[in-house]
C-alpha positions as CSV (number, residue, x, y, z in Angstrom):
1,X,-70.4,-36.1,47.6
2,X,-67.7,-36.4,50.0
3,X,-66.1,-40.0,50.3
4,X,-64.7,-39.1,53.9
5,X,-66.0,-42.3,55.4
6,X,-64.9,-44.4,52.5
7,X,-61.1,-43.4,52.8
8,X,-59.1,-46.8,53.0
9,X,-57.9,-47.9,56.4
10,X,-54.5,-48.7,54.6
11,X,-53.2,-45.5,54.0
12,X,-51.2,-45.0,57.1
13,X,-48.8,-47.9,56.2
14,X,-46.6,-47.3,53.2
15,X,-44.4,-50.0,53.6
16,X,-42.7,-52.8,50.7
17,X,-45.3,-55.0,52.1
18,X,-48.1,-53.3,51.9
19,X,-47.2,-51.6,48.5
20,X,-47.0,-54.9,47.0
21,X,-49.8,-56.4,48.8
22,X,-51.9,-53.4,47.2
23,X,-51.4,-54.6,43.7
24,X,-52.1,-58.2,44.0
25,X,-54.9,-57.1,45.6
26,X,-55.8,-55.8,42.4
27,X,-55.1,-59.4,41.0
28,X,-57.2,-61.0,43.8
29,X,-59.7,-58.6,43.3
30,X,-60.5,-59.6,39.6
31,X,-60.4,-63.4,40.3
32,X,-62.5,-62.9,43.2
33,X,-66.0,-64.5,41.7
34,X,-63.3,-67.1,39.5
35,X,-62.2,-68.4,42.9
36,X,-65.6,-68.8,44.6
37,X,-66.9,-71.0,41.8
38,X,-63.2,-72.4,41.6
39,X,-63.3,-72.8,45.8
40,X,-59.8,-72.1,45.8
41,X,-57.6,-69.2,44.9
42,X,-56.3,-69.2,41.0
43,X,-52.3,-70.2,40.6
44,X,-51.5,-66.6,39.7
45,X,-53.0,-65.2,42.9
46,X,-51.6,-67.6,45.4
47,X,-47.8,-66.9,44.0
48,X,-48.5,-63.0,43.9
49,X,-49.4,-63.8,47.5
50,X,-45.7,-65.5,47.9
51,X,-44.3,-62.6,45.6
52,X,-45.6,-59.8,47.7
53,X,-43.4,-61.1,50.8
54,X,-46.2,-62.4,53.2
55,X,-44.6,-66.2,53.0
56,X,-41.3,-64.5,54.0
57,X,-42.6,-62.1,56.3
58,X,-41.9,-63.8,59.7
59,X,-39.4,-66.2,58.4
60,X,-35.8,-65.3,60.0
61,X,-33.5,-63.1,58.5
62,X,-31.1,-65.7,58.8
63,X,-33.2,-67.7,55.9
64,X,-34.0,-63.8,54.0
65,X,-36.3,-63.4,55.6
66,X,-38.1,-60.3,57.4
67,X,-39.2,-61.4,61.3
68,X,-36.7,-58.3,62.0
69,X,-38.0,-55.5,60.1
70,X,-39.0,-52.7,62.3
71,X,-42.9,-52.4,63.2
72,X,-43.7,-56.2,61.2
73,X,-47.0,-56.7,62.9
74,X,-48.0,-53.6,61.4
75,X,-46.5,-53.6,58.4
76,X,-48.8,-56.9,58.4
77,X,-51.6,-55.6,59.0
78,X,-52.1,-53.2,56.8
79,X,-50.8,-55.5,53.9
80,X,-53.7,-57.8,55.2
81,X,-56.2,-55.2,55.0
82,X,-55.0,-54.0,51.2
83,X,-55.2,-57.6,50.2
84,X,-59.0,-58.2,52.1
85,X,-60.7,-55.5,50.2
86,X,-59.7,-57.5,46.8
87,X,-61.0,-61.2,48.0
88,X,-60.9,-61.6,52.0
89,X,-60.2,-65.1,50.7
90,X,-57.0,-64.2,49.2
91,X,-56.2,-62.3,52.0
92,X,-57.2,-64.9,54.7
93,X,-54.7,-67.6,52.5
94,X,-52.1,-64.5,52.8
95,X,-52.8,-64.8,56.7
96,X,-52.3,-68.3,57.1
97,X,-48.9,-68.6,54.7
98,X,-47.3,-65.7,57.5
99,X,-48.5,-67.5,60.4
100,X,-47.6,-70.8,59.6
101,X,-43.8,-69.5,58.3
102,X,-44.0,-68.3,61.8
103,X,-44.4,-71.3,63.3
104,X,-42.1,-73.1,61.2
105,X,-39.3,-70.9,62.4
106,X,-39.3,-72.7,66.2
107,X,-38.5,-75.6,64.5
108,X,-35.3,-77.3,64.9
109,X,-32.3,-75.6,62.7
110,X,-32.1,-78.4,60.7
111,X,-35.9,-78.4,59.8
112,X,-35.5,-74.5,59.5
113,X,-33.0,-75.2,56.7
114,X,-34.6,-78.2,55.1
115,X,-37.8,-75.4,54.2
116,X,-35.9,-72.4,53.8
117,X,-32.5,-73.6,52.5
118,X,-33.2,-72.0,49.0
119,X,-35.0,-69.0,49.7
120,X,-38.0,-67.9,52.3
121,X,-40.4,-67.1,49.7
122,X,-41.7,-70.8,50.2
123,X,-45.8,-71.4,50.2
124,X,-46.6,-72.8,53.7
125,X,-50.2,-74.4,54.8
126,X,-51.5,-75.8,58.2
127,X,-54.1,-77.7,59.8
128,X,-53.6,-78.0,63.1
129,X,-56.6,-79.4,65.1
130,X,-54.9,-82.8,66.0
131,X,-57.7,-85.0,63.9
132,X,-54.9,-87.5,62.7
133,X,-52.8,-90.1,65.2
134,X,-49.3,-89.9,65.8
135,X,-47.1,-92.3,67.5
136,X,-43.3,-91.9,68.8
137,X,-40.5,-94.3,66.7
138,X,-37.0,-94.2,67.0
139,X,-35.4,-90.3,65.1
140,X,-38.8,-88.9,64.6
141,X,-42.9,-89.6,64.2
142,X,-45.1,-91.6,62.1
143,X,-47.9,-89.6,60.8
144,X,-51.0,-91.0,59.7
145,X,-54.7,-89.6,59.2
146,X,-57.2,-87.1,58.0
147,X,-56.5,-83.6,58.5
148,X,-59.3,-80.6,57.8
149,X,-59.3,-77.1,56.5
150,X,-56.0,-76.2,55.8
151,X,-56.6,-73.3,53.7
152,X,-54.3,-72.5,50.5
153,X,-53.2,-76.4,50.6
154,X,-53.5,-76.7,46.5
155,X,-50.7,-74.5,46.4
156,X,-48.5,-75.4,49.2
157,X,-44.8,-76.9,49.3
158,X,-45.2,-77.8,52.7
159,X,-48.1,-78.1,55.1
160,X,-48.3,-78.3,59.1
161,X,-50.6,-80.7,60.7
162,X,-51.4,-81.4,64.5
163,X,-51.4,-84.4,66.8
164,X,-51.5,-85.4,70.4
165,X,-48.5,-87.0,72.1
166,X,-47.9,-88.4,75.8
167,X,-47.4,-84.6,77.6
168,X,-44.8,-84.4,80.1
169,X,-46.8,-84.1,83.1
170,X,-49.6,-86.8,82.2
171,X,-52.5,-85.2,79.9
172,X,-52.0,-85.1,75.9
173,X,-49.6,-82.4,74.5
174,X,-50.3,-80.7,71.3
175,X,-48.1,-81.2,68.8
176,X,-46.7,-80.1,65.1
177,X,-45.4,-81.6,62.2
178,X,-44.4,-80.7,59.1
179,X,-44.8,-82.3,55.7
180,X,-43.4,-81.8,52.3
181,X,-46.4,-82.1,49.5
182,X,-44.7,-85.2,48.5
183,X,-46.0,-86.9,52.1
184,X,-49.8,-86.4,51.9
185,X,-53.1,-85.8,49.2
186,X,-54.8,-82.9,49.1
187,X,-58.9,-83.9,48.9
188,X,-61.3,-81.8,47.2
189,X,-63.4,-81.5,50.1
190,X,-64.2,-77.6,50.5
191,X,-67.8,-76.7,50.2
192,X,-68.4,-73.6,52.1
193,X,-71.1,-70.9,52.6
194,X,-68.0,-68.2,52.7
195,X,-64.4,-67.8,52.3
196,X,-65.3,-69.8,49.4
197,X,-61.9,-69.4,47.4
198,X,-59.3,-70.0,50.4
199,X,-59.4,-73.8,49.1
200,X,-59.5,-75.1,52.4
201,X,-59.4,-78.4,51.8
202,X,-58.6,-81.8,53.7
203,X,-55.4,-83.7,53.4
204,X,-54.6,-87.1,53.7
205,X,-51.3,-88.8,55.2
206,X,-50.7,-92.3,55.3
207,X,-48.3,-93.7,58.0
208,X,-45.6,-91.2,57.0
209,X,-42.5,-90.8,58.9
210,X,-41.8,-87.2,60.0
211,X,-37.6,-86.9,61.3
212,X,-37.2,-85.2,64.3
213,X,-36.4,-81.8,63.1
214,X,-39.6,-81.2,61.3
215,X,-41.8,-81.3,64.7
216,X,-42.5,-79.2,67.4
217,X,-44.0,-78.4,70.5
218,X,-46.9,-76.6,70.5
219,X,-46.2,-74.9,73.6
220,X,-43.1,-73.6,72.2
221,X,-44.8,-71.2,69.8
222,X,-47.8,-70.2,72.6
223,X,-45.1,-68.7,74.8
224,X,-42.4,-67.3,71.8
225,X,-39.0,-68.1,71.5
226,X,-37.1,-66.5,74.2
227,X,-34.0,-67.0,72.5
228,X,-31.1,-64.1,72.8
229,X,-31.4,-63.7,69.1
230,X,-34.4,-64.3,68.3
231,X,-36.5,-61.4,66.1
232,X,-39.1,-59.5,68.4
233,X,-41.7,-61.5,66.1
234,X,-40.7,-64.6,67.5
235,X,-40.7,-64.0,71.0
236,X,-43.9,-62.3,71.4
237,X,-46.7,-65.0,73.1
238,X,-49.0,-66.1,69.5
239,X,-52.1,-65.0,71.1
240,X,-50.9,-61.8,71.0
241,X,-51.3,-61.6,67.0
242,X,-53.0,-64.8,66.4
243,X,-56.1,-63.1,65.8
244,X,-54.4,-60.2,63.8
245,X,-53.9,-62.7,61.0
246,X,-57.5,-63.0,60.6
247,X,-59.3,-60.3,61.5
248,X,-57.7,-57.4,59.2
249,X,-58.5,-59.1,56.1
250,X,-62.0,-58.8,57.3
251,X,-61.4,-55.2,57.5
252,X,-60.2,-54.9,54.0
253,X,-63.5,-56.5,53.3
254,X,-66.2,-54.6,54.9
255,X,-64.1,-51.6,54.2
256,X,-64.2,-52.1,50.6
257,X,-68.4,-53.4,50.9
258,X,-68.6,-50.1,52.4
259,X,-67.0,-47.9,49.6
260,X,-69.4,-50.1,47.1
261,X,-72.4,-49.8,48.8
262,X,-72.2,-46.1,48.8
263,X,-71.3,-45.5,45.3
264,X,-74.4,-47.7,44.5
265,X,-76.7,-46.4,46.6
266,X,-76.4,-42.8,45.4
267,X,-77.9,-43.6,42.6
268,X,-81.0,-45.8,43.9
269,X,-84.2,-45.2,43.9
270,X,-87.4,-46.4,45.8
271,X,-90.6,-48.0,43.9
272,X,-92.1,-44.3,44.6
273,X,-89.3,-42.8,43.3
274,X,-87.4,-41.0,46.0
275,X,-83.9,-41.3,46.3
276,X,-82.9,-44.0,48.3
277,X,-80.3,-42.4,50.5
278,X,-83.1,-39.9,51.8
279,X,-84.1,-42.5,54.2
280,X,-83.2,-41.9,57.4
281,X,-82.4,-45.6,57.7
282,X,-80.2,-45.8,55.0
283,X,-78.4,-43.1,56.2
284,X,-78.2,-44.6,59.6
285,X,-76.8,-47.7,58.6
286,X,-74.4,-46.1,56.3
287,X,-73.2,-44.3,59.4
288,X,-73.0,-47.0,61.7
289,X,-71.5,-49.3,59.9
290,X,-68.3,-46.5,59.0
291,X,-67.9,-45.8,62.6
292,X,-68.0,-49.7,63.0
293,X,-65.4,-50.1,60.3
294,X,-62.9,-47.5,61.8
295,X,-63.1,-48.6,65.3
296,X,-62.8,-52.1,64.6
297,X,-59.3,-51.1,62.4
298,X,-58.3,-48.7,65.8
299,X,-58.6,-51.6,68.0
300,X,-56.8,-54.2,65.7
301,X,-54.4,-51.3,64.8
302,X,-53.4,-50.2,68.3
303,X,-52.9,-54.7,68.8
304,X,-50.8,-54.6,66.3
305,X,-48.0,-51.7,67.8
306,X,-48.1,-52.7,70.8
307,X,-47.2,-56.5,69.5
308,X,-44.1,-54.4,67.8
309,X,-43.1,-52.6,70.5
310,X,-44.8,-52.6,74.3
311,X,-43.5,-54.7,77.0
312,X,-44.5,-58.2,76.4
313,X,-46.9,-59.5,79.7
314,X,-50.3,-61.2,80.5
315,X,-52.1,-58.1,80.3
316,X,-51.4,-57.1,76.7
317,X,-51.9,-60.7,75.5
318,X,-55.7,-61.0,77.4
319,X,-56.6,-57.6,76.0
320,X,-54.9,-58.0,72.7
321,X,-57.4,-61.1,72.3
322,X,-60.4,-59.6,73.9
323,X,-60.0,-56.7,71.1
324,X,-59.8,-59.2,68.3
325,X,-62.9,-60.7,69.2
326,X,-64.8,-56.9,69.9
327,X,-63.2,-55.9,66.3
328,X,-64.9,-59.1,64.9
329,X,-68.4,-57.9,66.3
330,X,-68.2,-54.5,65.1
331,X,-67.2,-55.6,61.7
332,X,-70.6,-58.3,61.6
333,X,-72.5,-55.3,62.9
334,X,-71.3,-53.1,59.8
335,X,-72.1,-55.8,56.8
336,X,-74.7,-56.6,58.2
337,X,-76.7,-53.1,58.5
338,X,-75.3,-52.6,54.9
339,X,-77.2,-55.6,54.2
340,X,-80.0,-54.7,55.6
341,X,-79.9,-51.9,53.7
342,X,-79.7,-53.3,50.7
343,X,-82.8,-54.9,49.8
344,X,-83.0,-58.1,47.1
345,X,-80.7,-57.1,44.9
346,X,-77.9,-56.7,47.6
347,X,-78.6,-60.5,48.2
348,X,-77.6,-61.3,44.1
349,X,-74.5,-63.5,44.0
350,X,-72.5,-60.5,42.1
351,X,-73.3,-58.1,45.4
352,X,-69.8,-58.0,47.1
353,X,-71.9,-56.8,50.0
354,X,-73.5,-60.7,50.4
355,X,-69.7,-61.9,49.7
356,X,-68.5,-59.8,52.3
357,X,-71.2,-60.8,54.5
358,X,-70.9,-64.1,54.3
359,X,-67.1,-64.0,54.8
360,X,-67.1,-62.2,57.8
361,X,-69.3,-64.3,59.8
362,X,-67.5,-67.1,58.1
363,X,-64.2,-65.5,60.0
364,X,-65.9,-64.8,63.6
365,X,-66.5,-68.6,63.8
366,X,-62.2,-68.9,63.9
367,X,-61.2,-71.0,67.5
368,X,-58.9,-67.6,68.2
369,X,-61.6,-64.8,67.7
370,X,-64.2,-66.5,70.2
371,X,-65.8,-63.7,72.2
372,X,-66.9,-66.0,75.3
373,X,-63.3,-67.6,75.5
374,X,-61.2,-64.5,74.8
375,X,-63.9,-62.0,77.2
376,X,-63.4,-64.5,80.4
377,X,-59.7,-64.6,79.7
378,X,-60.0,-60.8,80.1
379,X,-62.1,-60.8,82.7
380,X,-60.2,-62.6,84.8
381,X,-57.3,-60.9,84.9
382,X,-59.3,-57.7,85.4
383,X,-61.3,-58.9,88.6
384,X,-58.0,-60.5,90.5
385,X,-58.9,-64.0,89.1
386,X,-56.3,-65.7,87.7
């Protein structure tokens, strides 16, 4: 049989990155079922996540880290992708530590140094929704609340959390602070129906005082840091790869649900005995969902250079985040003809097909992959509007 369609989309990066990323996906991939019923990844995962070089990956060289490495958004992505087709969750939790190191590196030098002073291969988590209150006191903020889903939390060092503050124009201004593990409780308050072992859990912070130097504006890492030295990863606007972090490990996953689907369909049979992949349906989905695969990988692919290298503007951001959200689509289109296609036992618990189903829809419902939001931005710009 040929396995054309089931080639993985990872092969055109060969990278430190992605060559470490493919063996813990190896590890993620064997603790995959562990972490569902565990709802959170195991210790040995989430530090082969930090061992791998995703926590450092956007940190600045001046810490060790590797914001500067030529083509890092792709180097990303295709570590993403190796990681999601061993446990999306592991690779979602691999997501979230590069993104928040990211946003970490527009804080003040002296928070910069506080995290990173010792090394850039430090565990990072975030919650950023502005659930918990803040108020202004002389050198710095005192923290207090609830904050919810900040996936990989159990394993964090530090953790970012969001909060309103008087803007500078009149209306509420977003903004971050960061928290060393010794400032809030984790609560075990993850029950979901997917992306069951990224842990995303609540944390609690009471009245905590948060200097200065560990806070920033949000508006600050919407727009990049337009420093002289800053890395290219810095300056470029985050909606031009926010999405990126989450949708290629859902490309790892319905990549690898393809390639396990086919290898266990070959050998099914019907109740009259007929091969299974004789029907035209079957065969249909098998095909659809392949072409889904690869152009949702294109499109994410093809975000990814040009957030490496073509001129940063308005125009690559809006369709950088109208793609994300098309890619998203394709990829709910593809697991879900698979599982169509798979009858009752493609529903069992053990099918990665249901787990991969389940994860991906679990993924479109992300604030940064929503089609309505992200196809009007688009839109917009493309009819003369904004």
């Amino acid at each position: 049989m040929s396995t054309a369609h089931t080639e993985r989309p990872v092969d055109a990066f060969d990278t430190p990155l992605t060559e470490a990323a493919t063996k813990v996906a190896e590890l993620a991939a064997a603790g995959a079922l562990a972490a569902e019923e565990e709802r959170r990844l195991s210790p040995p995962v989430a530090a082969g996540l930090v061992e791998a070089g995703f926590a450092r990956h956007l940190v600045s060289p001046r810490w060790g880290g590797s914001a500067d490495a030529p083509g890092a958004i792709r180097d990303l992505t295709g570590a993403l992708v190796a990681v999601g087709r061993g446990c999306m969750s592991a690779a979602w939790c691999a997501g979230v530590l590069t993104a928040v190191g990211r946003m970490c590196s527009h804080l003040p030098e002296e928070g910069q140094a506080e995290i990173w002073g010792d090394g850039p291969d430090v565990p990072l988590a975030g919650s950023l929704a502005p659930t918990g209150t803040v108020r202004q006191v002389p050198g710095g903020w005192r923290v207090d609340g609830v904050w919810h889903i900040a996936s990989g939390v159990d394993h964090a060092e530090w953790t970012m959390v969001g909060g309103l503050v008087p803007g500078p124009d009149g209306p509420p201004a977003l903004r971050h602070f960061v928290l060393p593990r010794s400032d809030y409780t984790v609560l075990d308050t993850w029950r979901n129906v997917g992306l069951r072992g990224t842990g995303s859990n609540s944390l609690r912070v009471d009245d905590v005082f948060v200097p200065d130097h560990r806070s920033l504006e949000h508006r600050s890492v919407l727009t990049g840091d337009h420093g002289p030295d800053a890395p290219r990863t810095h300056r470029v606007p985050l909606k031009l790869i926010n999405g990126l972090f989450f949708v290629a490990p859902g490309i790892g996953a319905a990549a690898e649900a393809l390639e396990g689907w086919t290898r266990w369909t070959v050998d099914r049979r019907e109740i009259t005995g007929a091969r299974t992949v004789s029907r035209p349906g079957v065969r249909l989905a098998l095909a659809s969902s392949a072409a889904n695969i690869d152009a949702a990988r294109l499109l994410v692919e093809r975000a990814a250079g040009e957030a490496d290298e073509a001129p940063l503007g308005q125009e690559l951001t809006l369709r950088a985040t109208r793609d994300y959200s098309t890619a998203v689509d394709l990829l709910l289109d593809a697991v879900t003809g698979l599982l169509r296609m798979s009858g009752s036992r493609g529903q069992a618990e053990s099918s990665p097909v249901q787990r991969a189903w389940r994860d991906l829809h679990c993924m479109a419902g992300h604030g940064a992959l929503q089609p309505d939001v992200n196809a009007d931005g688009w839109a917009k710009h493309a009819l003369g509007e904004d």
